[in-house]
N, CA, C and O atoms as a Tripos MOL2 file, in Angstrom:
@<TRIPOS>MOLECULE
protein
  288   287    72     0     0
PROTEIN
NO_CHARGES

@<TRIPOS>ATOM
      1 N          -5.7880   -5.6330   -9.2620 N.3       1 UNK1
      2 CA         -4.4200   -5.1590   -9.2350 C.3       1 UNK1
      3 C          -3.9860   -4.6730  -10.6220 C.2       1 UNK1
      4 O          -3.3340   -3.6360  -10.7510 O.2       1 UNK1
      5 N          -4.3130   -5.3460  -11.5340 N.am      2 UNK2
      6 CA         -4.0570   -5.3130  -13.0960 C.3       2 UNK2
      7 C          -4.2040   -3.6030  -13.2540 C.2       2 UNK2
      8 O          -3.3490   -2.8830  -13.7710 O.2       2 UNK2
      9 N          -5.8600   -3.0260  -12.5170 N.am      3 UNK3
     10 CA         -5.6830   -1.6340  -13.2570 C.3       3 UNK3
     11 C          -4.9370   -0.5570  -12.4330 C.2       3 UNK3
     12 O          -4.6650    0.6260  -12.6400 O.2       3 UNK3
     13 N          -4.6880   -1.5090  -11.3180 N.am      4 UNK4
     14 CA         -3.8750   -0.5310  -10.3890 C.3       4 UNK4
     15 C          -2.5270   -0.0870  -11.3680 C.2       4 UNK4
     16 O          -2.3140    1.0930  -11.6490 O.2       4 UNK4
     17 N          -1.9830   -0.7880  -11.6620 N.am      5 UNK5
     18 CA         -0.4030   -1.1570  -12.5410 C.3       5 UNK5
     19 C          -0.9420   -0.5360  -13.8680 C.2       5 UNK5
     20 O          -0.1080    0.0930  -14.5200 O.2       5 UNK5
     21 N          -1.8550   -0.5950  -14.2280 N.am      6 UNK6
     22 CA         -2.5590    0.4220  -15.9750 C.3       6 UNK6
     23 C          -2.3160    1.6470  -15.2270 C.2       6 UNK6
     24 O          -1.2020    2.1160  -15.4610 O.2       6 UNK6
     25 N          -2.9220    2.2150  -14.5130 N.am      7 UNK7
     26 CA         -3.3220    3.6220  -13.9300 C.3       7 UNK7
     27 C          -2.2330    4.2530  -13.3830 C.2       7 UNK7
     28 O          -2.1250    5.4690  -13.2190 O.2       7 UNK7
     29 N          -1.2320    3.2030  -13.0330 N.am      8 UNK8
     30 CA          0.2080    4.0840  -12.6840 C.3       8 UNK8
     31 C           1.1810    4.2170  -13.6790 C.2       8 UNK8
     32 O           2.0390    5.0930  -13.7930 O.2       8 UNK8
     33 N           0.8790    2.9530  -14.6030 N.am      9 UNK9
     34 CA          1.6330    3.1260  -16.1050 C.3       9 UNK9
     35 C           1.4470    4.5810  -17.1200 C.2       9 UNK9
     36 O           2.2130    4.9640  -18.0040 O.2       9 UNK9
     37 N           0.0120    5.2880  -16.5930 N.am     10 UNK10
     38 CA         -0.3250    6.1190  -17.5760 C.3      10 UNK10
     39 C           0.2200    7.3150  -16.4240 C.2      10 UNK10
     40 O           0.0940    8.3980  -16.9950 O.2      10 UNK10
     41 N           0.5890    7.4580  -15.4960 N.am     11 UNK11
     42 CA          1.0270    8.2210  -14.4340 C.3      11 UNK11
     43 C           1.6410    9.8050  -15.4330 C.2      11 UNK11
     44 O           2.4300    9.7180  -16.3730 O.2      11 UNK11
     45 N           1.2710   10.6220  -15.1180 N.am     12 UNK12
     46 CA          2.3140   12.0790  -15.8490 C.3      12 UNK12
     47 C           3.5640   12.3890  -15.1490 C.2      12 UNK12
     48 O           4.2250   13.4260  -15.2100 O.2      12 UNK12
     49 N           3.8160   11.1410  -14.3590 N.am     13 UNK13
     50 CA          4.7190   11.3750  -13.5830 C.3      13 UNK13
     51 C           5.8620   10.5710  -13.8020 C.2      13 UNK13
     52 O           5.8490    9.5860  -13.0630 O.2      13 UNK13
     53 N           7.0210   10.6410  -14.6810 N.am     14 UNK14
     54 CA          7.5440    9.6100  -15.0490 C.3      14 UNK14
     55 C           8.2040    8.8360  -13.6040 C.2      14 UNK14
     56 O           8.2490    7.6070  -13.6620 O.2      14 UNK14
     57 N           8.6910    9.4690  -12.3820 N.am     15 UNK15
     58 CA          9.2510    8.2240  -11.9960 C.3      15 UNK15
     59 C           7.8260    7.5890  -11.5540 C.2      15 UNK15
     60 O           7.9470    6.6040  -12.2830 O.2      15 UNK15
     61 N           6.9480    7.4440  -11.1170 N.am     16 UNK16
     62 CA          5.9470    6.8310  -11.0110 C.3      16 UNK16
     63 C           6.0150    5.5870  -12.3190 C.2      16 UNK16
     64 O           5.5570    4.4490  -12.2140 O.2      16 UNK16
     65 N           6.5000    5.9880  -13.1670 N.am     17 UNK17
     66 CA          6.2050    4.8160  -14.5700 C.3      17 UNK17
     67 C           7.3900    3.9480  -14.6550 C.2      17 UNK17
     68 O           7.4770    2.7620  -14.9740 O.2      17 UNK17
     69 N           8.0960    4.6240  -14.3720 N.am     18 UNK18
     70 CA          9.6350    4.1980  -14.0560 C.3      18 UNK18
     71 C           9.7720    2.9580  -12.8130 C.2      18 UNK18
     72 O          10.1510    1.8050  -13.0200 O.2      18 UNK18
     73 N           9.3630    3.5240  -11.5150 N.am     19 UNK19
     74 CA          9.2960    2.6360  -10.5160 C.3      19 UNK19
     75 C           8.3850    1.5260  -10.6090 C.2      19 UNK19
     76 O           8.7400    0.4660  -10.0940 O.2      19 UNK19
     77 N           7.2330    1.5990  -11.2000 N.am     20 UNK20
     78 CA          6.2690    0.4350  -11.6700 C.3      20 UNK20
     79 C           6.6030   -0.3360  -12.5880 C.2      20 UNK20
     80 O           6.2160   -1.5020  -12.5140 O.2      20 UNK20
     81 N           7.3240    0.0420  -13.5900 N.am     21 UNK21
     82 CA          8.0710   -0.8190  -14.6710 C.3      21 UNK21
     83 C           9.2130   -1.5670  -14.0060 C.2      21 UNK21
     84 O           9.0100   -2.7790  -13.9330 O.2      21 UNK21
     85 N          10.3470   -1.1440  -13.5120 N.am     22 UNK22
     86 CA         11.1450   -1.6770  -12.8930 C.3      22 UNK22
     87 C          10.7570   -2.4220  -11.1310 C.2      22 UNK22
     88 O          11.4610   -3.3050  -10.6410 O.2      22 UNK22
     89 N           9.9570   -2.0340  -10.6720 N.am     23 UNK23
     90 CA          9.6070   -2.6560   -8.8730 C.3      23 UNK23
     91 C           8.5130   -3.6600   -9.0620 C.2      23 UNK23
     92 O           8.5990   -4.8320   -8.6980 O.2      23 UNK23
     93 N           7.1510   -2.9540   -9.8420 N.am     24 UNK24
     94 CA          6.4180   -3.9470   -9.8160 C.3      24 UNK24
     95 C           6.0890   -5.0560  -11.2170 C.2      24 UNK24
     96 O           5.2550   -5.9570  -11.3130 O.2      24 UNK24
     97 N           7.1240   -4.5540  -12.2080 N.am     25 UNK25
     98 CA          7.0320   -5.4780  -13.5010 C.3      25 UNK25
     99 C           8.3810   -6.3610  -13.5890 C.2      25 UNK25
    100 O           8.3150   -7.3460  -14.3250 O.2      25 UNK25
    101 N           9.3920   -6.1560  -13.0300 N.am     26 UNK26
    102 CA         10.5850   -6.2700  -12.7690 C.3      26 UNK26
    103 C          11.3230   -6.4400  -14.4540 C.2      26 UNK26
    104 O          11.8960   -7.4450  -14.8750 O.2      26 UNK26
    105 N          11.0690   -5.0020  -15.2810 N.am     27 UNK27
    106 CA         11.8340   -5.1760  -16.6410 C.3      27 UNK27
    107 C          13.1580   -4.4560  -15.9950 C.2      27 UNK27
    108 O          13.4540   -3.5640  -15.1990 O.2      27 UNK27
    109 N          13.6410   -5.2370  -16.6900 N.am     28 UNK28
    110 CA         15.3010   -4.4630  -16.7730 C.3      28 UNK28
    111 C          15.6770   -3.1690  -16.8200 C.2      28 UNK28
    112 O          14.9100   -2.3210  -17.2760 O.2      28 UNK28
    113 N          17.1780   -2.7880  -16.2490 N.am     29 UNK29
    114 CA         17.1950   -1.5240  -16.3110 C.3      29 UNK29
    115 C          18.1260   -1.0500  -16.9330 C.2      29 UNK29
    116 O          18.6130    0.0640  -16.7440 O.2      29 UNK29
    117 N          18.4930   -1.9280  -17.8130 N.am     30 UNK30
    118 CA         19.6460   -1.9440  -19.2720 C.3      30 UNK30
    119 C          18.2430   -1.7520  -20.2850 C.2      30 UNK30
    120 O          18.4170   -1.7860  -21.5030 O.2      30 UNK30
    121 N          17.2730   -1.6110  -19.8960 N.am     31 UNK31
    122 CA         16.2370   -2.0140  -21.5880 C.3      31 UNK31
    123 C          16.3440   -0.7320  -21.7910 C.2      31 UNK31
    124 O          16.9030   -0.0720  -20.9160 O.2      31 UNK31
    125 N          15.8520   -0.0870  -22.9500 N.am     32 UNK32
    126 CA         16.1250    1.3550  -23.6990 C.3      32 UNK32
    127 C          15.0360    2.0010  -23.3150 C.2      32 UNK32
    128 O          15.1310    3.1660  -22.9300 O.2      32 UNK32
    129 N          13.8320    1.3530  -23.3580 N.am     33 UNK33
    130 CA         12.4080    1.8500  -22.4770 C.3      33 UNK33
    131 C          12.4660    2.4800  -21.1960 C.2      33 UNK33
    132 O          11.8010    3.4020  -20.7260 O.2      33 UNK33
    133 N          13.7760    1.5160  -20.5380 N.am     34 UNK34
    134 CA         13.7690    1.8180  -18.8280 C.3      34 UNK34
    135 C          14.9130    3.6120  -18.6300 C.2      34 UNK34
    136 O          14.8230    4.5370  -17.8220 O.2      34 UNK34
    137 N          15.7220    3.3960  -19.6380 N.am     35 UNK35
    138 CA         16.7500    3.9650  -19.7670 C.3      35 UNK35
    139 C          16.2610    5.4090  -19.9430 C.2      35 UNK35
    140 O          16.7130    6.3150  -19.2430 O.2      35 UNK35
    141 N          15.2550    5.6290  -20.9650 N.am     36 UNK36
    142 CA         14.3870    6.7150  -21.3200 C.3      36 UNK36
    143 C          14.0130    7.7610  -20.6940 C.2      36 UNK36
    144 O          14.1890    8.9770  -20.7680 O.2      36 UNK36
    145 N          13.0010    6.4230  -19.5420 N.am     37 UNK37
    146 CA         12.3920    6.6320  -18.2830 C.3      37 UNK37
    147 C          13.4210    7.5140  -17.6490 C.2      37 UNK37
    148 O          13.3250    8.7410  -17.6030 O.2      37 UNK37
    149 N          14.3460    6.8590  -17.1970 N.am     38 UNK38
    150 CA         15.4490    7.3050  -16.1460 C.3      38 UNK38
    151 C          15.6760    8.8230  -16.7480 C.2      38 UNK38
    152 O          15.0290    9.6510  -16.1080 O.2      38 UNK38
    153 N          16.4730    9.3970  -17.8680 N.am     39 UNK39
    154 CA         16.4190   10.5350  -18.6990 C.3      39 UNK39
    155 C          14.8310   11.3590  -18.6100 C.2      39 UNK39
    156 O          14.6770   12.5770  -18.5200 O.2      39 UNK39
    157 N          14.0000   10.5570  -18.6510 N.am     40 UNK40
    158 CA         12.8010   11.3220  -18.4380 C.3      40 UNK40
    159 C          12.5140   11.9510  -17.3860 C.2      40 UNK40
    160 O          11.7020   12.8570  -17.5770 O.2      40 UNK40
    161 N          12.9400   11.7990  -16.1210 N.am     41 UNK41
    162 CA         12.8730   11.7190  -14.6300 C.3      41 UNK41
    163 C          14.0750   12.7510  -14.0870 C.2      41 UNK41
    164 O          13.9830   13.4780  -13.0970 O.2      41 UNK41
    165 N          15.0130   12.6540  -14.8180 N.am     42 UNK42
    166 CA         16.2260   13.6210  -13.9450 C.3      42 UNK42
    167 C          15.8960   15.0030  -14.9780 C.2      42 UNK42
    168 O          16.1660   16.0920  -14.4710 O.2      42 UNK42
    169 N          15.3950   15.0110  -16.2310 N.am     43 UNK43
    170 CA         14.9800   16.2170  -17.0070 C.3      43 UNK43
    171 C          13.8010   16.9470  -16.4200 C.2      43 UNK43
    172 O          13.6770   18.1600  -16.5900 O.2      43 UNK43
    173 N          12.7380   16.0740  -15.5750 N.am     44 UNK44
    174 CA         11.7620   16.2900  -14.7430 C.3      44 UNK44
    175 C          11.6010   17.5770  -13.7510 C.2      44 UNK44
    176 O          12.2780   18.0450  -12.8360 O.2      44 UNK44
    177 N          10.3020   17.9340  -14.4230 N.am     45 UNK45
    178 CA         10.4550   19.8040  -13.1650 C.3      45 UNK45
    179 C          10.4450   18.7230  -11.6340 C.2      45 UNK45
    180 O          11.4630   18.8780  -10.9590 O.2      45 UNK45
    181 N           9.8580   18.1290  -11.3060 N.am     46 UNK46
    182 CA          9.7780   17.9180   -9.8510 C.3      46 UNK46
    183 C          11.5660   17.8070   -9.5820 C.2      46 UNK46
    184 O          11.9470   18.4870   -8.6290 O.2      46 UNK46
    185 N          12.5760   17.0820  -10.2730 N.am     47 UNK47
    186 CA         13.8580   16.7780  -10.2510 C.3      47 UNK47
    187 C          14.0880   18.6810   -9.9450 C.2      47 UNK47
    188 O          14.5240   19.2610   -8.9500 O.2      47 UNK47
    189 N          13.7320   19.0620  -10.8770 N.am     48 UNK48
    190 CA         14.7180   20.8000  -11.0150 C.3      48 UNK48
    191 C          14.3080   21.0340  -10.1870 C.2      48 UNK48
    192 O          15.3540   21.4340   -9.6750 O.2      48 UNK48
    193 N          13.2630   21.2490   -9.0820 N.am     49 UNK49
    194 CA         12.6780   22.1350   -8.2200 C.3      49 UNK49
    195 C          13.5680   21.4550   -6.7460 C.2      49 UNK49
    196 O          14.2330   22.1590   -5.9860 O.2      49 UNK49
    197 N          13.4190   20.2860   -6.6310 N.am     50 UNK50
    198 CA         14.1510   19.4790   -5.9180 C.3      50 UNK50
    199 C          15.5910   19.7390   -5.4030 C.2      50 UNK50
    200 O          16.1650   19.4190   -4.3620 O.2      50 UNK50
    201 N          16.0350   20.5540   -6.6910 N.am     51 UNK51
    202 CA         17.4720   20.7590   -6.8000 C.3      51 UNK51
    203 C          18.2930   21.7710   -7.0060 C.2      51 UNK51
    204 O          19.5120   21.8830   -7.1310 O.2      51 UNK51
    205 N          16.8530   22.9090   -7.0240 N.am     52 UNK52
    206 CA         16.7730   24.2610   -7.5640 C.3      52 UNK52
    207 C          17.3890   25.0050   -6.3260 C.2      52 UNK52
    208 O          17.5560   26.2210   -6.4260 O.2      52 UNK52
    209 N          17.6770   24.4770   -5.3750 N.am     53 UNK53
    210 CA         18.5150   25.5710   -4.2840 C.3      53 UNK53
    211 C          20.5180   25.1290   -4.0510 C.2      53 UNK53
    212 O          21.4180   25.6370   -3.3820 O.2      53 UNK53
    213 N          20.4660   24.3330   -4.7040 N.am     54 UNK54
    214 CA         21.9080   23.9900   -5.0560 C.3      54 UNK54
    215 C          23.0180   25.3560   -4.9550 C.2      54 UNK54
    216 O          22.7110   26.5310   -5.1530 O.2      54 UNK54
    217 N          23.8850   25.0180   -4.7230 N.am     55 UNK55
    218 CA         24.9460   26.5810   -4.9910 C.3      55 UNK55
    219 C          25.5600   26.1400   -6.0620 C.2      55 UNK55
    220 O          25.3090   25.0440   -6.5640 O.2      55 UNK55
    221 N          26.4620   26.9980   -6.5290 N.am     56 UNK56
    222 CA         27.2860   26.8350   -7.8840 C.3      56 UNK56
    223 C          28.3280   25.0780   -7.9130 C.2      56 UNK56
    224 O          28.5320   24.2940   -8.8400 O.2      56 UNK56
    225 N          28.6300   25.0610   -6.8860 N.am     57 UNK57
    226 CA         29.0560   23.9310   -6.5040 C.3      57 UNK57
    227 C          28.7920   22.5030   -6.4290 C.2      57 UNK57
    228 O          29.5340   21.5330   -6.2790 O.2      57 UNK57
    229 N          27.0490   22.6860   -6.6300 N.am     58 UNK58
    230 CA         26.0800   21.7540   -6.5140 C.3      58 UNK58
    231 C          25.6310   20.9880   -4.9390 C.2      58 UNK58
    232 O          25.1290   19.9040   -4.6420 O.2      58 UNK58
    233 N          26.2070   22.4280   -3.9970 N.am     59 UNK59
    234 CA         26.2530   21.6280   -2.6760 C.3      59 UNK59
    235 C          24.7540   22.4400   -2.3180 C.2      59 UNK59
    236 O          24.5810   23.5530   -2.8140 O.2      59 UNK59
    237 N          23.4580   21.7010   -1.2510 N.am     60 UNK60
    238 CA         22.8240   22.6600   -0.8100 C.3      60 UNK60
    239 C          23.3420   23.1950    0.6200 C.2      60 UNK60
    240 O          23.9290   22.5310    1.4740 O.2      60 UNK60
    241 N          23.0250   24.4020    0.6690 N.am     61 UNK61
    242 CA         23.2500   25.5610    1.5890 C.3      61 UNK61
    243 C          22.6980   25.1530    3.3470 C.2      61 UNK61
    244 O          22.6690   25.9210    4.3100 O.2      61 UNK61
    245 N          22.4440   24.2040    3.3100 N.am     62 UNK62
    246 CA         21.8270   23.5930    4.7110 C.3      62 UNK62
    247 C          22.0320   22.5220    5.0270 C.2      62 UNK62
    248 O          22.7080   21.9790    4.1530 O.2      62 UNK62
    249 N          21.7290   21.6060    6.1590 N.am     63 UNK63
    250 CA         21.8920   20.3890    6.5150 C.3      63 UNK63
    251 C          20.9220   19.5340    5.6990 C.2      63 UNK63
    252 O          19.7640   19.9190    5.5420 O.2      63 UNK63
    253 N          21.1460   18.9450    5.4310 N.am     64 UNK64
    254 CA         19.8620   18.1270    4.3890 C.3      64 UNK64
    255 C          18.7790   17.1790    5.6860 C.2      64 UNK64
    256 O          17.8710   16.5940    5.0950 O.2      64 UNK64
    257 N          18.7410   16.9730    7.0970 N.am     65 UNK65
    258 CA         17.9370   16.7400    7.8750 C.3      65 UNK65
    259 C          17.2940   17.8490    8.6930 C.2      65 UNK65
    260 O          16.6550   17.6220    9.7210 O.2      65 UNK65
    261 N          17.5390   19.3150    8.0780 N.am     66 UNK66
    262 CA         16.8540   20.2810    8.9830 C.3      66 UNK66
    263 C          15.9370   20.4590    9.1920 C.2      66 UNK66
    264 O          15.2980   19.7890    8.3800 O.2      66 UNK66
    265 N          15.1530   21.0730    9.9280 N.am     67 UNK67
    266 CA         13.3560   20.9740   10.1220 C.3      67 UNK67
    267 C          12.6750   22.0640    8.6360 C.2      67 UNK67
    268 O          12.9900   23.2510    8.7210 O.2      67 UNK67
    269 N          12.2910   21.8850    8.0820 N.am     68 UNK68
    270 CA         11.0880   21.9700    7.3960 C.3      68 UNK68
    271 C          11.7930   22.8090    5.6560 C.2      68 UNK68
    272 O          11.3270   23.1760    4.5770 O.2      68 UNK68
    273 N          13.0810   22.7540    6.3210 N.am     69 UNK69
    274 CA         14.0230   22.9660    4.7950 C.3      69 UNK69
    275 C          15.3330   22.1200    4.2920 C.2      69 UNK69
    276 O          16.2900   22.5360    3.6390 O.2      69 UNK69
    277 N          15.0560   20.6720    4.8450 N.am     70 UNK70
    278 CA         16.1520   20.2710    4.7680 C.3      70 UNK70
    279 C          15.8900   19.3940    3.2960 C.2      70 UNK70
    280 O          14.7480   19.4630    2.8410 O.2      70 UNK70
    281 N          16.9010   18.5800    2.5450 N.am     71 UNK71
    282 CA         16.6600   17.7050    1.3620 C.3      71 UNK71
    283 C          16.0160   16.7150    1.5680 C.2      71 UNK71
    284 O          15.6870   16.0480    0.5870 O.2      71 UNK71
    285 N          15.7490   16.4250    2.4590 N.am     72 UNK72
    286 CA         14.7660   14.8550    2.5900 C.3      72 UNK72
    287 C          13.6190   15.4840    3.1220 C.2      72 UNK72
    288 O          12.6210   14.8170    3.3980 O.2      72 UNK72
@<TRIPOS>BOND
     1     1     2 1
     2     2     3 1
     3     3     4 2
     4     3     5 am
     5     5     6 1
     6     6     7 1
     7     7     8 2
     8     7     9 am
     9     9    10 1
    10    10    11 1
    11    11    12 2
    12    11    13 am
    13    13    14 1
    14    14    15 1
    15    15    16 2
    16    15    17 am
    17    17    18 1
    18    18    19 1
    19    19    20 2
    20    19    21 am
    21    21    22 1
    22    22    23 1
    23    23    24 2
    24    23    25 am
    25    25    26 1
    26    26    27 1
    27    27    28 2
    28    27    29 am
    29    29    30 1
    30    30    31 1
    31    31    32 2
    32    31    33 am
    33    33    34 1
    34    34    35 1
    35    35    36 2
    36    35    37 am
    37    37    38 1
    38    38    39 1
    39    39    40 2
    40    39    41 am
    41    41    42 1
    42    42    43 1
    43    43    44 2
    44    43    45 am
    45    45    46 1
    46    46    47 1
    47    47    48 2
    48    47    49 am
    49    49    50 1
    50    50    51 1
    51    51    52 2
    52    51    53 am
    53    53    54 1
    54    54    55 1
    55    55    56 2
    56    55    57 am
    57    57    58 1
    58    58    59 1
    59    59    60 2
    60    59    61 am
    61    61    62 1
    62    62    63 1
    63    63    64 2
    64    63    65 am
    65    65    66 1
    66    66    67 1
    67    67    68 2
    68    67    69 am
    69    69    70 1
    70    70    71 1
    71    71    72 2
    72    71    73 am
    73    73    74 1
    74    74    75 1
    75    75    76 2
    76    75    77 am
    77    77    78 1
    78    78    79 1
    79    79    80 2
    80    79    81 am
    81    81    82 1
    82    82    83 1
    83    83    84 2
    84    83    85 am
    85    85    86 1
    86    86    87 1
    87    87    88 2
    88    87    89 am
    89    89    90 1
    90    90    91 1
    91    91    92 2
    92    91    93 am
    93    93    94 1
    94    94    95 1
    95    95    96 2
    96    95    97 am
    97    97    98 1
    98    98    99 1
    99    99   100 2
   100    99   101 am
   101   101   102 1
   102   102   103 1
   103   103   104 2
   104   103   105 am
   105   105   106 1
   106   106   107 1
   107   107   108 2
   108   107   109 am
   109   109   110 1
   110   110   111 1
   111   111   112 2
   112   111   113 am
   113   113   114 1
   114   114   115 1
   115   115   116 2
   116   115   117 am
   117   117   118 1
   118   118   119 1
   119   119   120 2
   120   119   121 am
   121   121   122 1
   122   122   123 1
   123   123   124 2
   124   123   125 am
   125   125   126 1
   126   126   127 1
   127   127   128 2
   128   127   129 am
   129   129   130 1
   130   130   131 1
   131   131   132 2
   132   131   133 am
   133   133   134 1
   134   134   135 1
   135   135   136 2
   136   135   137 am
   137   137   138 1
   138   138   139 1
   139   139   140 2
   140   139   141 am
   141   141   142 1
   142   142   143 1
   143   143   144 2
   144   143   145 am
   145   145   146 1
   146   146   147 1
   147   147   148 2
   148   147   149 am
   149   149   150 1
   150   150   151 1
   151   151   152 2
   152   151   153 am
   153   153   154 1
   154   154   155 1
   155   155   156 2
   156   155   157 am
   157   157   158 1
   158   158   159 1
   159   159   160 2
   160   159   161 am
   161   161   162 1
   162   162   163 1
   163   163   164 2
   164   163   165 am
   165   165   166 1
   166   166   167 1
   167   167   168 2
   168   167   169 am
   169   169   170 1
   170   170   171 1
   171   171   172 2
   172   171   173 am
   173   173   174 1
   174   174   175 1
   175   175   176 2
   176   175   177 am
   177   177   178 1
   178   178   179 1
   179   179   180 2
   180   179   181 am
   181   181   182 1
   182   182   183 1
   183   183   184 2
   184   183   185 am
   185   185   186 1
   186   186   187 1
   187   187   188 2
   188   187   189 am
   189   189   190 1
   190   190   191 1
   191   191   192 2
   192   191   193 am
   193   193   194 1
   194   194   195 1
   195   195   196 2
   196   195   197 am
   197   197   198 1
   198   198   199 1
   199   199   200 2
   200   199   201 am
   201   201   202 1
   202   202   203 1
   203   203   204 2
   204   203   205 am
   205   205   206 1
   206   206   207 1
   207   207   208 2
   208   207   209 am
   209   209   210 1
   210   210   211 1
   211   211   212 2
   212   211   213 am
   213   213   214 1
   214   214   215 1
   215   215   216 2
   216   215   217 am
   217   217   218 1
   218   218   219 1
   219   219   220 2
   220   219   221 am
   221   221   222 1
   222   222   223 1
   223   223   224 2
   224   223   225 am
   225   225   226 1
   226   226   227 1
   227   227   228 2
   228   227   229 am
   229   229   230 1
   230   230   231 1
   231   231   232 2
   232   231   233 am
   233   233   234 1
   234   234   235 1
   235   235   236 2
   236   235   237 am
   237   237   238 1
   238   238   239 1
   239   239   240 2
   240   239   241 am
   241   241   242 1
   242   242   243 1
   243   243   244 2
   244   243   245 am
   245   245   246 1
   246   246   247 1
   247   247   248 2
   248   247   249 am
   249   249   250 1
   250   250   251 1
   251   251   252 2
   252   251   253 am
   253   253   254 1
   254   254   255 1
   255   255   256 2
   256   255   257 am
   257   257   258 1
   258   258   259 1
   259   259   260 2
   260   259   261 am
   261   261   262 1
   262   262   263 1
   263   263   264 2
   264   263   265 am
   265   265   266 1
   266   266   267 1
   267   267   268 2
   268   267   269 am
   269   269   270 1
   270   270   271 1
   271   271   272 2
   272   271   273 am
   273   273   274 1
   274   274   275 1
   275   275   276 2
   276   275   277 am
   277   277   278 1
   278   278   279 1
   279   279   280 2
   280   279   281 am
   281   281   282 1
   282   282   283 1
   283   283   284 2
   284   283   285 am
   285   285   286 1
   286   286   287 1
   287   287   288 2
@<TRIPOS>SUBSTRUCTURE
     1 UNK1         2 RESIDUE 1 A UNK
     2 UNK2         6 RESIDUE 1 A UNK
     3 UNK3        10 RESIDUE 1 A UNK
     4 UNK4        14 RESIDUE 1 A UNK
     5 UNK5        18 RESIDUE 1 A UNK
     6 UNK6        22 RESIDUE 1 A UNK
     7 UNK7        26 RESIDUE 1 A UNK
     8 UNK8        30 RESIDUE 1 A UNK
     9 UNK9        34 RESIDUE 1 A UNK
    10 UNK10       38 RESIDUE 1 A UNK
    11 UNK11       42 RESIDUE 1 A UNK
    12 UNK12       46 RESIDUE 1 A UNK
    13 UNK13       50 RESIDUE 1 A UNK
    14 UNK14       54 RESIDUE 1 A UNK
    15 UNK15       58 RESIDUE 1 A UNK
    16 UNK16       62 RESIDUE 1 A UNK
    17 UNK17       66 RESIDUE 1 A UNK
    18 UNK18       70 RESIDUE 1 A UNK
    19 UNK19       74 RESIDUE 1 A UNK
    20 UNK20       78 RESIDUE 1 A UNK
    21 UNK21       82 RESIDUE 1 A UNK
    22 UNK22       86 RESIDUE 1 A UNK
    23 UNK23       90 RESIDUE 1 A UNK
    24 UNK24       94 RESIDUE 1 A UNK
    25 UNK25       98 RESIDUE 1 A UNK
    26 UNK26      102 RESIDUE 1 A UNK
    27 UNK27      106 RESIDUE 1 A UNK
    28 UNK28      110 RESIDUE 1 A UNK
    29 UNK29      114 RESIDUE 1 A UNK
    30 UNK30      118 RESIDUE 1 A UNK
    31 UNK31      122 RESIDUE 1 A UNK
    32 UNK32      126 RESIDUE 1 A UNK
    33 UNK33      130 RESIDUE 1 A UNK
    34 UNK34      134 RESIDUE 1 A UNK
    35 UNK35      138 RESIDUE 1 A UNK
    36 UNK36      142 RESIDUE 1 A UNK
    37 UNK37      146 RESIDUE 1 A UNK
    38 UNK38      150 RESIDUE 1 A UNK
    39 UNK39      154 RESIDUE 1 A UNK
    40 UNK40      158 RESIDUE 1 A UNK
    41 UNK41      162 RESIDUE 1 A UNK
    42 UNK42      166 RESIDUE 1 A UNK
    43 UNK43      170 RESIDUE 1 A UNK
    44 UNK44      174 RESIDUE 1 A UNK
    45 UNK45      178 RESIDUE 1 A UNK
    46 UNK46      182 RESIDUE 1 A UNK
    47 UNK47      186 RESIDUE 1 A UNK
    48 UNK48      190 RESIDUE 1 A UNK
    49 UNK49      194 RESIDUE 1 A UNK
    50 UNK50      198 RESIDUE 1 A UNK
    51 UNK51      202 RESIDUE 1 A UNK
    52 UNK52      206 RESIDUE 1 A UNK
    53 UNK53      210 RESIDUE 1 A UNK
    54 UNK54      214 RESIDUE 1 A UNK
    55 UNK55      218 RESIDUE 1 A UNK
    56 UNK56      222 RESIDUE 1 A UNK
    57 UNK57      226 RESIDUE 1 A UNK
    58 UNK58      230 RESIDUE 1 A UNK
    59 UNK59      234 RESIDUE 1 A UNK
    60 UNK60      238 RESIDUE 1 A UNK
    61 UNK61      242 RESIDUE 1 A UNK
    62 UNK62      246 RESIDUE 1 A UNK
    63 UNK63      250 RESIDUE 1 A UNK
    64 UNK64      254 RESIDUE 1 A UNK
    65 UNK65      258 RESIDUE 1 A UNK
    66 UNK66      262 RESIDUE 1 A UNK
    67 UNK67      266 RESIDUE 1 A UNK
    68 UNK68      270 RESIDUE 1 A UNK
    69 UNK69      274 RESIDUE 1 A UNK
    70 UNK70      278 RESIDUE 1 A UNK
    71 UNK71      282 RESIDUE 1 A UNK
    72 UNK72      286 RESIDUE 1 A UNK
């Protein structure tokens, strides 16, 4: 298990490092490390792409349960 938790720690994916630090290490999410993380993650292309169809408003343009374009 140990290198399971190494191998996701080194993840290029910050919430991946993020969720393993906080779910499976259970550090805090006041610590400045965790805080980082969090800033690391919403600055994140997967975050922009995620969010990249937004209107000026910040609303998206569809139902967010639609078939094969919705937000989830």
């Amino acid at each position: 298990m140990k290198a399971v938790i190494e191998r996701l720690l080194k993840s290029s994916e910050p919430s991946i490092r993020l969720r393993t630090r906080t779910n499976i290490l259970g550090e805090s999410s006041a610590s400045p490390l965790i805080r980082a993380l969090g800033e690391e993650v919403r600055c994140s292309e997967r975050v922009k792409i995620l969010l990249s169809e937004r209107d000026e408003n910040g609303v998206f343009p569809y139902h967010p349960y639609s078939k094969w374009s919705g937000a989830h």
